[in-house]
TORSEDREN-240067 format. One line per 4 residues: their letters; for each residue x, y, z of C-alpha. Coordinates in Angstrom, 2 decimals, always signed. Example, Ala and Ser with C-alpha at 12.3 -4.5 7.8 and 13.67 -1.06 7.14 Angstrom:
<nodes>
AS = +12.30:-4.50:+7.80 | +13.67:-1.06:+7.14
</nodes>
This chain:
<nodes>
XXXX = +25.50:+17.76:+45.46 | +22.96:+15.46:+47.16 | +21.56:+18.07:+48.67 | +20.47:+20.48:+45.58
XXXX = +19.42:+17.61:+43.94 | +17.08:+16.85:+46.31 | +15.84:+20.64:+46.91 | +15.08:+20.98:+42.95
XXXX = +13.36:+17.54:+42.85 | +11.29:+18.76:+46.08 | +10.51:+21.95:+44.01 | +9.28:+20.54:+41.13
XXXX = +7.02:+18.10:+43.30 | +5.78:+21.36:+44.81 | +5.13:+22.93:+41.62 | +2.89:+20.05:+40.40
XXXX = +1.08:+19.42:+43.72 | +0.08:+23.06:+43.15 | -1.46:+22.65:+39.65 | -2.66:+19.61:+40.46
XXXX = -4.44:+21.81:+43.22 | -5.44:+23.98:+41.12 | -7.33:+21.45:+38.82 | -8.83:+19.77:+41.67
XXXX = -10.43:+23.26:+43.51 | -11.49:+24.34:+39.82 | -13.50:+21.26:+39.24 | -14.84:+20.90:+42.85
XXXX = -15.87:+24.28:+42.51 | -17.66:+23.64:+39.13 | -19.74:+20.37:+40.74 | -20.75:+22.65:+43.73
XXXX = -22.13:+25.47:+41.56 | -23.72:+22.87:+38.91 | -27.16:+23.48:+40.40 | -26.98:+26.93:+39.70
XXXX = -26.54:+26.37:+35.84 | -29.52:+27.94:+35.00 | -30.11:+31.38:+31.99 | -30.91:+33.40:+34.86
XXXX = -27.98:+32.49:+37.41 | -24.84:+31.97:+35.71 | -23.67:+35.70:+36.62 | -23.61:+34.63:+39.99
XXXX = -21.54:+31.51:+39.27 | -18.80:+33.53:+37.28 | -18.86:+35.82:+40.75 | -18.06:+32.86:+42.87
XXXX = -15.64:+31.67:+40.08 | -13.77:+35.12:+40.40 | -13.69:+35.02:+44.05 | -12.27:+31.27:+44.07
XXXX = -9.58:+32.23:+41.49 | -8.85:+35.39:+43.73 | -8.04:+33.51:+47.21 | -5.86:+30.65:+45.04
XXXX = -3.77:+34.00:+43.91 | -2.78:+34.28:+47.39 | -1.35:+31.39:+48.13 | +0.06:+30.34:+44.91
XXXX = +2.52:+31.17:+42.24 | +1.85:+33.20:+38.74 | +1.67:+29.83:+36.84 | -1.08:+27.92:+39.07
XXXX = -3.22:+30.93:+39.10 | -2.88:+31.31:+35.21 | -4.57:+27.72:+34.55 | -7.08:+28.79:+37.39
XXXX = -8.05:+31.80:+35.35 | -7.86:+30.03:+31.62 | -9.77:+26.36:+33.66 | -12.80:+28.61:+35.32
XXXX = -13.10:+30.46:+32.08 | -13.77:+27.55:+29.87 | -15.73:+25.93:+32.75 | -18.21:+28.45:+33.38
XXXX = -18.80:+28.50:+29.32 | -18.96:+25.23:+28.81 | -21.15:+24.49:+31.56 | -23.04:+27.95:+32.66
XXXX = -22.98:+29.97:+29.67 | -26.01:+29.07:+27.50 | -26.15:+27.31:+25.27 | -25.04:+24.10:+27.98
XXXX = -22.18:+21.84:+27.25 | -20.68:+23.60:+24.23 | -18.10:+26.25:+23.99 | -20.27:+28.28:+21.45
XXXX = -21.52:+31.11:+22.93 | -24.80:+32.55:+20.73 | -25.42:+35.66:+22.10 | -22.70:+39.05:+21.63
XXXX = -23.51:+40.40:+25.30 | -22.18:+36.88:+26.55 | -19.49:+36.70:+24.34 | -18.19:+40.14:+25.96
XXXX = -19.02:+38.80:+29.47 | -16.93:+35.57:+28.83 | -14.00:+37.50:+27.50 | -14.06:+40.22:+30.34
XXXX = -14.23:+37.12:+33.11 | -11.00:+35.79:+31.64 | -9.09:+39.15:+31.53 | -10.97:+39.96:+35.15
XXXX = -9.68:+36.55:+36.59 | -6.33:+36.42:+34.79 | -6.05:+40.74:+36.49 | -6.83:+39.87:+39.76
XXXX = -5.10:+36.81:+40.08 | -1.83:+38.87:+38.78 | -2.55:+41.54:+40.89 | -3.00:+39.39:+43.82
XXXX = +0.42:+37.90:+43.35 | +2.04:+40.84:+43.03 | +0.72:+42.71:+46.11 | +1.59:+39.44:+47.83
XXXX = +4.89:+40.06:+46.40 | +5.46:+43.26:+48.01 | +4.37:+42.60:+51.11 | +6.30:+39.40:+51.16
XXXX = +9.15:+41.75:+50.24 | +8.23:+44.43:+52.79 | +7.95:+41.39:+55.61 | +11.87:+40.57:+53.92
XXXX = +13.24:+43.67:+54.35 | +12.00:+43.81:+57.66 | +13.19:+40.45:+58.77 | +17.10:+41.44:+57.52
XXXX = +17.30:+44.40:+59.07 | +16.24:+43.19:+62.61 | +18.57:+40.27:+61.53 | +21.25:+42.64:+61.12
XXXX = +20.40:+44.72:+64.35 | +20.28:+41.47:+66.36 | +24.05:+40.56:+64.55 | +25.37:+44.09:+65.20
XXXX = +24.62:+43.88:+69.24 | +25.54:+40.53:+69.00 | +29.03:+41.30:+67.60 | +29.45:+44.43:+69.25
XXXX = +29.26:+42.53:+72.75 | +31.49:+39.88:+71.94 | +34.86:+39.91:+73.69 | +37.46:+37.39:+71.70
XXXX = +37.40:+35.42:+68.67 | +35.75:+32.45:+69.78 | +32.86:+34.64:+71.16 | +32.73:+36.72:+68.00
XXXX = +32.55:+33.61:+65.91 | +29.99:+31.66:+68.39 | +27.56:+35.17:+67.40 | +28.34:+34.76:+63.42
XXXX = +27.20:+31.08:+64.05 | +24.26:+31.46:+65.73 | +23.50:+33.93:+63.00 | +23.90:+32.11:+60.15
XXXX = +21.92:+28.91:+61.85 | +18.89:+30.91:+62.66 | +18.61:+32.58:+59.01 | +20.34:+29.92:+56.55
XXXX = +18.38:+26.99:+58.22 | +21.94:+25.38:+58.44 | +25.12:+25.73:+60.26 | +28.40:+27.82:+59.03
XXXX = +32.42:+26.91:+59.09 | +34.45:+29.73:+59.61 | +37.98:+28.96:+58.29 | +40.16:+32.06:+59.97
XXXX = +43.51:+33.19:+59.05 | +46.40:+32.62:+61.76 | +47.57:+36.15:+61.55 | +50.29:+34.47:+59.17
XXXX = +48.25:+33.81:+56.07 | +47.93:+30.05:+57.31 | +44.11:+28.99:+57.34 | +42.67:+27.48:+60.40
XXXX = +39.32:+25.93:+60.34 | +37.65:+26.99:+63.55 | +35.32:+24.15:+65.41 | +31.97:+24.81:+64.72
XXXX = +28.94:+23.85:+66.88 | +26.40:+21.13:+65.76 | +24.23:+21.99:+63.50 | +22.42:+18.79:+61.82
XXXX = +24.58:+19.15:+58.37 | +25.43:+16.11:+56.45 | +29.22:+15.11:+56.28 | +29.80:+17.03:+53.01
XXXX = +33.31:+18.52:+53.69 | +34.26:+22.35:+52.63 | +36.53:+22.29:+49.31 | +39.96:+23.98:+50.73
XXXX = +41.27:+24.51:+47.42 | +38.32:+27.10:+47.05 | +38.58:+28.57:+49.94 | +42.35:+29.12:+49.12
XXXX = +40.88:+30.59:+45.99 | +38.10:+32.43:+47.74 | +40.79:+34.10:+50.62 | +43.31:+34.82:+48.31
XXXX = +40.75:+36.54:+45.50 | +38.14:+37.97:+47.99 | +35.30:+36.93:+45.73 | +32.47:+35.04:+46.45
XXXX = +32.06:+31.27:+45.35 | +30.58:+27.82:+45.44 | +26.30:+27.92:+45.32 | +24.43:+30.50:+43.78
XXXX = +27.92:+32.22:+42.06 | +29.26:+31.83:+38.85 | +32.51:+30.14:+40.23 | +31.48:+26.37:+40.84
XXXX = +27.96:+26.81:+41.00 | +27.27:+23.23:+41.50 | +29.36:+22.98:+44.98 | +26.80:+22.79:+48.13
XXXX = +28.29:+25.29:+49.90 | +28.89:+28.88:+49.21 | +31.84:+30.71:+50.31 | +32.45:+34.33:+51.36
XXXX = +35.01:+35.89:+51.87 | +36.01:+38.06:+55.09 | +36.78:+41.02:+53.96 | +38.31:+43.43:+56.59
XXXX = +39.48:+47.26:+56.71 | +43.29:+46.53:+56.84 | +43.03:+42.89:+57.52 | +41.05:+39.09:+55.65
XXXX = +40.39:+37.36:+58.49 | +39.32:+34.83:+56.54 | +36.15:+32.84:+55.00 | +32.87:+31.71:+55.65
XXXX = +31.29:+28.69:+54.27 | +27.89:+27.80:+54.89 | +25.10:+25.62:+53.37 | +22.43:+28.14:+52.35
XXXX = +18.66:+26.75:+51.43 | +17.73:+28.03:+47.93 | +14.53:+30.09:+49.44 | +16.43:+31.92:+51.98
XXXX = +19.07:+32.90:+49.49 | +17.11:+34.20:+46.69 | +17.11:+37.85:+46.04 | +19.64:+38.22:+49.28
XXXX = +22.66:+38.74:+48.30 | +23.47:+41.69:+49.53 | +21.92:+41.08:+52.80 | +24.59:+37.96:+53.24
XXXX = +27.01:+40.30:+52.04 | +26.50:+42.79:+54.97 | +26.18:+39.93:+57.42 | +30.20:+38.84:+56.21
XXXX = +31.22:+42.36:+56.18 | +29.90:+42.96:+60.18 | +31.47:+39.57:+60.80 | +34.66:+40.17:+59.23
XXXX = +34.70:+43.88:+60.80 | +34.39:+42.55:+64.29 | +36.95:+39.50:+63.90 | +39.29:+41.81:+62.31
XXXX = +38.81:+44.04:+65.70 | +39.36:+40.94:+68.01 | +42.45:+40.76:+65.61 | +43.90:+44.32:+66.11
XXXX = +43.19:+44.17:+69.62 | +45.25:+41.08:+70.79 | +47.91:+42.35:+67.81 | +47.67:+45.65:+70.69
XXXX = +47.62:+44.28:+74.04 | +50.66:+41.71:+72.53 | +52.26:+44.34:+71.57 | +52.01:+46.68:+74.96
XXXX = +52.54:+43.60:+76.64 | +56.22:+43.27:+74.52 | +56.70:+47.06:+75.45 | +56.06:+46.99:+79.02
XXXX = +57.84:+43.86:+79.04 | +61.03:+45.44:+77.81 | +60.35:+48.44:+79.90 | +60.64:+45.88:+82.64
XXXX = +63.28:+44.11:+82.25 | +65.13:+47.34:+81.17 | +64.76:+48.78:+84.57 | +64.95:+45.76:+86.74
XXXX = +68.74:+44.86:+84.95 | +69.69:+47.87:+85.85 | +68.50:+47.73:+89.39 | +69.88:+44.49:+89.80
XXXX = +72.93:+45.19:+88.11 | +73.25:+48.39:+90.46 | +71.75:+46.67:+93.88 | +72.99:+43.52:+93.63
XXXX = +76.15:+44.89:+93.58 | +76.76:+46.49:+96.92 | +76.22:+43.29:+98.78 | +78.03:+40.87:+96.46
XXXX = +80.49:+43.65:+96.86 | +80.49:+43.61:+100.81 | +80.60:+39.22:+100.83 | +83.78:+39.65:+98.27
XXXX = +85.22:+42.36:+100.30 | +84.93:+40.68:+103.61 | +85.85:+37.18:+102.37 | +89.08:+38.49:+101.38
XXXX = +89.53:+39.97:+104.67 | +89.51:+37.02:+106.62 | +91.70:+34.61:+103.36 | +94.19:+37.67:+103.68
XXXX = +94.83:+38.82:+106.85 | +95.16:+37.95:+110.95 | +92.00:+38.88:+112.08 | +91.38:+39.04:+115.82
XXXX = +88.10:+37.13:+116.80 | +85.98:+39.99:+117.44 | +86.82:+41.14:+113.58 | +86.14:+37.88:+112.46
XXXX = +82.51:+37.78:+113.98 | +81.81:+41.14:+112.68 | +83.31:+40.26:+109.20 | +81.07:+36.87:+109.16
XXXX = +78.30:+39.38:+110.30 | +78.56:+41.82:+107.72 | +78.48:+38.22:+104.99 | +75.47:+37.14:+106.74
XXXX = +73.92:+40.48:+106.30 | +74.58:+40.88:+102.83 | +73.49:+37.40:+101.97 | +70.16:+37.76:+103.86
XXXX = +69.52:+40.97:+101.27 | +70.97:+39.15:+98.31 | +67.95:+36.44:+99.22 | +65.67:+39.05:+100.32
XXXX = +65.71:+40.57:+97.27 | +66.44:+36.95:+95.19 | +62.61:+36.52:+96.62 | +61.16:+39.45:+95.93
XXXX = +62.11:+38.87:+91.88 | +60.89:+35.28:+92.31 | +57.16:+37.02:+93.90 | +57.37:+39.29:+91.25
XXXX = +57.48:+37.26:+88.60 | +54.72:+34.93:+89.91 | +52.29:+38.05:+90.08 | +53.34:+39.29:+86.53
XXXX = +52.84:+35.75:+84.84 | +49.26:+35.11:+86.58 | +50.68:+31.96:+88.48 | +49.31:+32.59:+91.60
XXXX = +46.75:+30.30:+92.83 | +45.52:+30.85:+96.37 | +45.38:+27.73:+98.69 | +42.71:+29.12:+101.38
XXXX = +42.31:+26.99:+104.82 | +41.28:+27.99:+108.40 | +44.15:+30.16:+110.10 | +44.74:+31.65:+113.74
XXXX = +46.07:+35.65:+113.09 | +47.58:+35.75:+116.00 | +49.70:+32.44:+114.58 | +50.44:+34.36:+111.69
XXXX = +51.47:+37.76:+113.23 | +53.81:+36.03:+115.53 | +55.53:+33.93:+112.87 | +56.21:+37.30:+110.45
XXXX = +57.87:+39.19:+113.68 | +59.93:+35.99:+114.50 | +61.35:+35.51:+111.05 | +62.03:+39.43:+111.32
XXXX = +63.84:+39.57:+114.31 | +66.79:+40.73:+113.53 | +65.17:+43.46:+111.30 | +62.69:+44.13:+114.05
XXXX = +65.69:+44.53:+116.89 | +66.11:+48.28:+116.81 | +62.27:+48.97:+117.10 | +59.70:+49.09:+119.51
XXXX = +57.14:+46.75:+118.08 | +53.48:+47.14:+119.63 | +50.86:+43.76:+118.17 | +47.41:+44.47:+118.80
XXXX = +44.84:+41.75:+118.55 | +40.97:+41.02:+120.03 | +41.48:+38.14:+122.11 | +37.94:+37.54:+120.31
XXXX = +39.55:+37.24:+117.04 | +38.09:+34.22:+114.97 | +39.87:+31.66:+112.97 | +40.29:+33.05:+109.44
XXXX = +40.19:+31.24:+105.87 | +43.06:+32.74:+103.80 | +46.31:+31.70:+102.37 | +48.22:+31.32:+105.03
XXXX = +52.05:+31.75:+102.99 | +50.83:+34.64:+101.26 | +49.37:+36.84:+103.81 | +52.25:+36.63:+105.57
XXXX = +54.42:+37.61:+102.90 | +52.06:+40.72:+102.51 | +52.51:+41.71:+106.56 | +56.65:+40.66:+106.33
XXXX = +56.93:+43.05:+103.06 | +54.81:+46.04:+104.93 | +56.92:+45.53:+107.89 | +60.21:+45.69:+106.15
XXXX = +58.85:+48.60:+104.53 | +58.13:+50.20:+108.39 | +61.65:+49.42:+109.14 | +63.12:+51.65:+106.19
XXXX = +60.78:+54.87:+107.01 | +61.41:+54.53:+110.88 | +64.09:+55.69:+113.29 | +65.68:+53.21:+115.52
XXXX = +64.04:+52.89:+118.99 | +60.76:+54.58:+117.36 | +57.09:+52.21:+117.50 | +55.74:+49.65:+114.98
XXXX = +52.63:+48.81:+115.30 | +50.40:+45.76:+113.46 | +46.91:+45.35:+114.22 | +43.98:+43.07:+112.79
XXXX = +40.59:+43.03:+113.33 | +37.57:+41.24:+111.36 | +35.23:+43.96:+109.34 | +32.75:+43.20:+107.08
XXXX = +33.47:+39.99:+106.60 | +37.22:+40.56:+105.80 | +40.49:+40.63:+107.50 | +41.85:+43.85:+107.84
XXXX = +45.82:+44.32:+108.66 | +46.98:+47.67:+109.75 | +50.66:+48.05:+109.61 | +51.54:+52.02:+111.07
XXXX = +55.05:+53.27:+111.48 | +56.64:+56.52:+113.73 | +58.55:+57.95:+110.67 | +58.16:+60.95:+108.82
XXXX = +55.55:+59.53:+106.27 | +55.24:+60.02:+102.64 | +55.22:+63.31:+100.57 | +51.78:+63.50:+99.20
XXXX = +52.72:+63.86:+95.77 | +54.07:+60.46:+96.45 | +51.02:+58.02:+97.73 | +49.29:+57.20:+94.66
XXXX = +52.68:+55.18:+93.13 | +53.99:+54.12:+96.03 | +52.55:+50.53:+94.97 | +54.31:+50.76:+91.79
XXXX = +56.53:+48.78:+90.51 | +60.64:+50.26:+90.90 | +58.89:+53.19:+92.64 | +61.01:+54.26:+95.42
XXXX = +60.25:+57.65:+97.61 | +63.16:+60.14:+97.21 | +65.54:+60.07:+100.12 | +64.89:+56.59:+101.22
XXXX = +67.16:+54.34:+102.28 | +69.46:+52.94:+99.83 | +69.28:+49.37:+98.81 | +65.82:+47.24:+97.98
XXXX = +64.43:+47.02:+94.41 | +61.47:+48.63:+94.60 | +59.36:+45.55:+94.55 | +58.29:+45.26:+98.40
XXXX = +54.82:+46.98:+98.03 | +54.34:+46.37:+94.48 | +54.30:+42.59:+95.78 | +51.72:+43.15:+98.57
XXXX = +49.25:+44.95:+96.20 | +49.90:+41.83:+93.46 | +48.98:+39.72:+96.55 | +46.04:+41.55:+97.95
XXXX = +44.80:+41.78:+94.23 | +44.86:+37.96:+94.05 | +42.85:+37.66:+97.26 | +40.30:+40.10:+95.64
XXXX = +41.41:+42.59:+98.53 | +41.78:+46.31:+98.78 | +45.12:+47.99:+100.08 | +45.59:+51.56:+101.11
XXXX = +47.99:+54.12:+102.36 | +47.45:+57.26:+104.65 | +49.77:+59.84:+106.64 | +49.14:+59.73:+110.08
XXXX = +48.75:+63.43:+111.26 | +50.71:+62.85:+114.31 | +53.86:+61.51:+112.42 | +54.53:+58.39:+110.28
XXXX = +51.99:+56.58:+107.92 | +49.69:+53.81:+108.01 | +48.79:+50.99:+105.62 | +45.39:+49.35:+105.98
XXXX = +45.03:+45.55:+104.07 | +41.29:+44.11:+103.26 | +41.21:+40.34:+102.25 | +37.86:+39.02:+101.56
XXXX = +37.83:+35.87:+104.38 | +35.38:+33.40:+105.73 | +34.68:+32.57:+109.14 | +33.55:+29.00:+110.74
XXXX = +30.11:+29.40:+111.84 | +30.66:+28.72:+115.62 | +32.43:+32.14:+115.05 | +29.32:+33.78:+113.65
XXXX = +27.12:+32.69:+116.02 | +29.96:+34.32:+118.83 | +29.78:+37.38:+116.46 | +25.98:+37.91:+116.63
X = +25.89:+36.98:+120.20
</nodes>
């Protein structure tokens, strides 16, 4: 309320200061042209008179110019317009003159103000609709709420002279004031009864409305397509409002149309998240239901064995072998759930630190012994090989899932070979098997998720290379698959790594 009180009272010290102009050029003008009061010269004076009257029509309102016209009239017959000093004018022709200098003055000044008018209008019209144009590719670039709204503020600050509050539904109905940036406005708090009124009516209130014209704000309602996202509230100076309504109007509609897109978008990607979700945990209950099984099956059947009978020794160790087994898939599998869920949750964070690969390859083939036993495994590694920066844990979970997966599409006795090199400034892991490789139709899913080549081996989830790319992915790498023409196929990993400098130097040597 402060605040239109003080924008009238400045408005009406504006409007005087101008008359008070006005009174002040008029007379100033009059003293100059006093030596010209003469029978023979005062046509020239009403000329100048004119021309004064003509350039205070351009910068100033219809009423100013008015008492410039009526003020140089009655000057230039009182003092120019023989005879001196009276407002009796004696001679007809004069009496014309005077009367055609008022309607001359009070034309052009008219005339003046409205072609300012117009081109004040055209330079409006032209200033909204590159307003607009800037607001469209503003909005139209945003990605989120909280960018969209950051646009409709910077909007609203550069052509309101003031800040805006944008109070946005919840997707429940429940209003949510969103925090705006600084923008130099006094403490004056939005009513929220209004804006109740203003959201659940869609109609405009507050400032320059017929509902509560007195508030300092004025609110607008976000009106969507299928969705209110809510309502703007803004402190608007009178000037920039007037004869704009429906330029303010178009500026909440774009708003409200993007926000309402941010709105139907995350109400989408929620909603194929919930779908793939289900499709998920569908499938991986009834893998687990179905592979978990077998071994809890084997452990059960061989426990009972050796409670229920009079095992020899030798049956004993192979019973306790066959538990051992089973367990070790039970937990190989236990993990690969565990991974899996990491990589579909985003929880991954990499912990990068200088590595040795040859450290690294010889750990993943220890741990895999036992899996590794039937096959020829070949390592291949530059003795030149430099330290790496990667996380450690994770790339070898990447080369112990590809080598499991070499295990299942090999026969016994057949090679395995792992290689790394340093390309490009990455680490590349080559993992290459002696099986029959992959039917072509096959290779572009075989790194999705359940995917699992017809005629494989039985038992696994699935998961083993949808894990590695999930891993690679979170290193920023690239993996691939390729038949080898000879027999088998090939995966090549890329992970983005570092080198210490001493390295370099080796490099470039």
């Amino acid at each position: 309320m402060n605040g239109i009180l003080t924008g009238r009272l400045s408005g009406t010290v504006k409007h005087i200061f101008h008359y008070l102009l006005v009174i002040l050029i008029i007379g100033l003008t009059t003293l100059v042209c006093l030596p010209l009061s003469s029978p023979q010269s005062y046509h020239i004076v009403s000329f100048i008179l004119l021309f004064v009257v003509a350039i205070l029509a351009v910068f100033l309102g219809i009423g100013p110019v008015l008492l410039a016209s009526t003020m140089s009239a009655v000057s230039w017959n009182y003092f120019f317009i023989p005879p001196f000093h009276t407002f009796h004018i004696a001679n007809t022709e004069d009496r014309l003159m005077f009367v055609s200098f008022f309607i001359i003055a009070l034309l052009n000044g008219i005339l003046t103000i409205r072609i300012r008018r117009q081109e004040r209008a055209v330079r409006d019209r032209e200033n909204q609709t590159n307003a607009l144009f800037r607001l469209t590719a503003g909005l139209s670039g945003a990605r989120g709420t909280d960018e969209v709204i950051r646009v409709a503020e910077e909007h609203f600050r550069t052509n309101s002279g003031a800040g805006a509050r944008f109070i946005i539904q919840d997707g429940n109905n429940n209003l949510v004031c969103q925090p705006a940036a600084e923008s130099g406005e006094d403490d004056d708090q939005p009513d929220h009864d209004l804006v109740k009124w203003v959201f659940a009516n869609q109609r405009k209130a507050g400032r320059f409305t017929g509902n509560r014209p007195h508030e300092p704000f004025t609110y607008f309602p976000l009106t969507g397509a299928m969705i209110n996202p809510g309502v703007a509230v803004c402190r608007i100076a009178e000037e920039r409002y007037r004869n704009k309504d429906a330029f303010w109007d178009t500026c909440c509609s774009h708003i409200a149309g993007a926000i309402e897109r941010e709105f139907l978008g995350e109400m989408a990607t929620r909603a194929r998240v919930l779908d793939e979700s289900d499709r998920f945990y569908g499938t991986l209950f009834n893998l687990v239901s179905h592979e978990f099984r077998i071994p809890i099956a084997a452990i059960m059947g061989a426990s009972d064995t050796l409670m229920s009978s009079e095992a020899s020794e030798e049956n004993r160790k192979e019973l306790y072998g066959e538990i051992l087994k089973a367990s070790a898939r039970l937990n190989h599998m236990t993990e690969n759930l565990l991974n899996m869920s990491r990589i579909e949750s985003g929880r991954i964070s990499l912990r990068l630190d200088w590595h040795d690969v040859t450290d690294l390859f010889q750990r993943v083939t220890l741990s895999l012994k036992q899996e590794l036993a039937q096959f020829h495994v070949i390592m291949s590694i530059p003795e030149d090989m430099p330290l790496v920066r990667i996380d450690f844990s994770l790339v070898e979970l990447i080369l112990n899932n590809l080598l499991l997966n070499a295990t299942q599409h090999s026969p016994p006795g057949s090679a395995i070979k792992t290689e790394a090199s340093y390309e490009n400034k990455g680490l590349v892991i080559r993992v290459s098997d002696s099986g029959p490789g992959f039917p072509p139709a096959s290779l572009p899913r075989l790194f999705d998720k359940f995917f699992r080549v017809e005629g494989s081996p039985a038992g696994g989830l699935g998961l083993g290379l949808s894990i590695v790319r999930g891993l690679v992915d979170a290193h920023r790498g690239t993996v691939s698959v390729s038949n080898i023409r000879e027999g088998g196929a090939i995966f090549t990993v890329t992970i983005p790594s570092e080198i210490p400098d001493i390295n370099q130097l080796n490099l470039a040597e």
